[in-house]
C-alpha positions in Angstrom: -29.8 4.0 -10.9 -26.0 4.3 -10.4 -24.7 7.0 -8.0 -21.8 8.8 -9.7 -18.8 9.9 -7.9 -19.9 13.8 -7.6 -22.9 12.2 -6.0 -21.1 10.3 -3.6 -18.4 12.8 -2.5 -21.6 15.5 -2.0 -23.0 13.2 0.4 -19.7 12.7 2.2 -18.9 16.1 2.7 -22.6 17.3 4.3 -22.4 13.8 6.4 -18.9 15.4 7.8 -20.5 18.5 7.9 -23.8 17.6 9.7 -21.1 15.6 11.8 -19.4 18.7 12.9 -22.4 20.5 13.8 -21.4 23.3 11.5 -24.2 25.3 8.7 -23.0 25.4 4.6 -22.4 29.3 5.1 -19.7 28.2 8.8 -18.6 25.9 6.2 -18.0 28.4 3.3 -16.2 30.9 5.9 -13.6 28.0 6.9 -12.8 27.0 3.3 -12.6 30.2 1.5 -15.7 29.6 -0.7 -19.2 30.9 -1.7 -21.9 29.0 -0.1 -23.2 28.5 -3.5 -20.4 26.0 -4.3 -20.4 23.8 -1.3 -24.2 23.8 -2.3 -23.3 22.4 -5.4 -20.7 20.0 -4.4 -23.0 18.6 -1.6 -25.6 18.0 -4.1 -23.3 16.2 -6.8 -23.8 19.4 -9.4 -20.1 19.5 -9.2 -17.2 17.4 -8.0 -14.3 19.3 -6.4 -10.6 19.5 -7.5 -8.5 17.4 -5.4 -6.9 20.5 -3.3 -10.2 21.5 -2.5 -11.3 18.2 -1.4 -7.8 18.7 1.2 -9.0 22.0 2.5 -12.2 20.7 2.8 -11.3 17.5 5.1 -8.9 19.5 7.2 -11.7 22.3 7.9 -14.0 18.6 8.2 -11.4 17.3 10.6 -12.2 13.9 8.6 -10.3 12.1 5.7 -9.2 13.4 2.2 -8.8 10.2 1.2 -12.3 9.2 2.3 -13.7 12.2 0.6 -12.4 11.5 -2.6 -14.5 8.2 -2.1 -10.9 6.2 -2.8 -11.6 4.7 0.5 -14.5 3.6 2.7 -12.6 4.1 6.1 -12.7 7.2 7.6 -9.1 7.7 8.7 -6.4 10.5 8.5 -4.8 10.9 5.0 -1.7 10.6 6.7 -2.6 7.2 7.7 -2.5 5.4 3.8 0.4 5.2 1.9 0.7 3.6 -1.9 3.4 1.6 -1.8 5.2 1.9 -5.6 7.4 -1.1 -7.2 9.0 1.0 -9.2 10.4 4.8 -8.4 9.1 7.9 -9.1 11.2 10.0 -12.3 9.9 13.7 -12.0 8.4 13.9 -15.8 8.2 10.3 -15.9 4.9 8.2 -14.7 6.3 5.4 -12.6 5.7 2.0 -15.2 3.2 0.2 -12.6 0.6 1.8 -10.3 -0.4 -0.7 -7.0 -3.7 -2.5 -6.9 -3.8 -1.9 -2.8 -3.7 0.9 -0.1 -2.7 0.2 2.8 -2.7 2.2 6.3 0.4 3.5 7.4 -0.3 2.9 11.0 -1.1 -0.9 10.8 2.2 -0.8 8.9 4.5 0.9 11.5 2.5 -1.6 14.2 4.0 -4.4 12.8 7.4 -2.9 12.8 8.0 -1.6 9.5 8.6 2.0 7.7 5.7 2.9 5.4 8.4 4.5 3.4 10.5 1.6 3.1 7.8 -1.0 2.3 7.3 -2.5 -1.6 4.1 -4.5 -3.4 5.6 -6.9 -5.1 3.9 -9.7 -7.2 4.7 -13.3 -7.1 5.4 -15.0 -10.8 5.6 -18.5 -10.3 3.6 -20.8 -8.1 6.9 -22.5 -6.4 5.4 -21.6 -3.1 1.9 -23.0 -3.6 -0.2 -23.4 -2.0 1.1 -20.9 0.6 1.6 -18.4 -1.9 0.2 -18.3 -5.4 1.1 -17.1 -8.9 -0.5 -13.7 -9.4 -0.4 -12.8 -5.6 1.1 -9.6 -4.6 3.2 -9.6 -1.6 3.9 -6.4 0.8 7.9 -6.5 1.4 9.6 -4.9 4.2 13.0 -3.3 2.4 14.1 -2.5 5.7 14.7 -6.1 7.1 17.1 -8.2 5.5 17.7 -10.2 8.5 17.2 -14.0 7.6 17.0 -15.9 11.1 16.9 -19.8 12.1 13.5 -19.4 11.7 12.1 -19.7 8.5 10.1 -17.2 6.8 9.4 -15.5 3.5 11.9 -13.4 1.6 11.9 -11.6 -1.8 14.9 -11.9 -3.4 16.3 -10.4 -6.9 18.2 -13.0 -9.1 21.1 -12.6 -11.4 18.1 -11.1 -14.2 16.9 -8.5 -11.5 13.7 -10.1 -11.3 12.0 -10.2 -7.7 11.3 -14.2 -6.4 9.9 -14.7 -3.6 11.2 -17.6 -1.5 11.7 -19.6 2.3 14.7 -18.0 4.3 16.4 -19.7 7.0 19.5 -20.0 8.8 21.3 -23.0 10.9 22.6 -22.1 14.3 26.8 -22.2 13.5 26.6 -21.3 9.6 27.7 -18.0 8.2 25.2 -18.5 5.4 21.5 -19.0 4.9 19.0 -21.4 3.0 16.9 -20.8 0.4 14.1 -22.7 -0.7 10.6 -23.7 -2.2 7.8 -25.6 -1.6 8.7 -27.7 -5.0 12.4 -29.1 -4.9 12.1 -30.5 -8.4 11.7 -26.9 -10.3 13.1 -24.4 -7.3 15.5 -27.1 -5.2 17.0 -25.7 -2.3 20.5 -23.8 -2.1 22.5 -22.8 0.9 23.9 -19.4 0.4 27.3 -18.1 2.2 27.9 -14.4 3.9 30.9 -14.2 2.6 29.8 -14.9 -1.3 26.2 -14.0 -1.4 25.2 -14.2 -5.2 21.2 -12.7 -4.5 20.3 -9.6 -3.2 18.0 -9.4 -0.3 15.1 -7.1 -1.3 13.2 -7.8 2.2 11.0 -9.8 4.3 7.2 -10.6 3.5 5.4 -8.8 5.6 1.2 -9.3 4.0 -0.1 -11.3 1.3 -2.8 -9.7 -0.8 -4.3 -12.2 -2.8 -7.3 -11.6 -5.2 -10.5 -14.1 -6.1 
């Protein structure tokens, strides 16, 4: 038989619960609610609203996130972060929703701002078989800076369309390289400083890739 969601999040909470050594009625008194309904979401009767499922974690000292059974890793909420392509219009759903989460913390340990990190996916296979049509590819908006040595970029061309490419410099040019792993369909191109026609959208900082 399948376990539902309601079934899973009511185990979750009386495993955190059970963790903290606390009784459904302690429970009840932290949250603000009748024993009777932590009875019922524990036993999958019925699934709580999303703020409940916050004020429950927080009295839980254990992950909202986890809860909600949108992850299996028990970590602070504030540790994720959906990363979104496109920005957020109040009254407006943003026009793609990412396939990942990913934690905040592993994020900012690899020098990065959560905040100013993008999924991106890759639509041609010019970098195969390092990188792959239909990849996605986690870019770092805060750092534009292309060095001598060579790494991956994602880049916006004259149609606005993200490509993801090599980046490199030469020690003594005021310009940078950019190139593919196929010179007959993506050759490579040295780019000046001074009349950069591409806009730097960031460096590659993960490659999710799914089989």
């Amino acid at each position: 038989m399948t376990i539902q969601t309601p079934e899973i999040i009511g185990k979750r909470i009386k495993a955190a619960r059970q963790q903290k050594g606390i009784t459904i009625k302690d429970l009840s008194l932290l949250v603000n609610l009748a024993p009777s309904s932590i009875q019922n979401y524990e036993s999958g009767i019925r699934q709580p609203s999303l703020d409940t499922l916050k004020v429950l974690a927080k009295a839980l000292e254990c992950s909202a996130v986890w809860l909600s059974t949108l992850s299996d890793i028990n970590e602070g909420a504030e540790n994720y972060c959906y990363s979104l392509i496109n920005p957020v219009v109040p009254g407006r759903p943003p026009l793609e929703v990412d396939s990942v989460m990913f934690s905040a913390k592993h994020i900012e340990a690899h020098g990065a701002s959560p905040a100013l990190t993008k999924l991106i996916k890759v639509t041609d296979d010019y970098l195969f078989p390092d990188i792959r049509e239909g990849d996605e590819v986690l870019v770092n908006t805060g750092d534009k800076n292309i060095s001598v040595k060579a790494d991956f970029f994602c880049f916006s061309d004259a149609a606005q369309k993200p490509i993801v490419r090599w980046a490199r410099r030469d020690i003594g040019q005021e310009g940078f390289h950019v190139y593919s792993n196929n010179n007959t369909h993506s050759p490579e191109v040295f780019i000046s400083d001074n009349t950069c026609t591409v806009f730097i959208i960031g460096k590659v900082i993960s490659l999710v890739r799914w089989v």
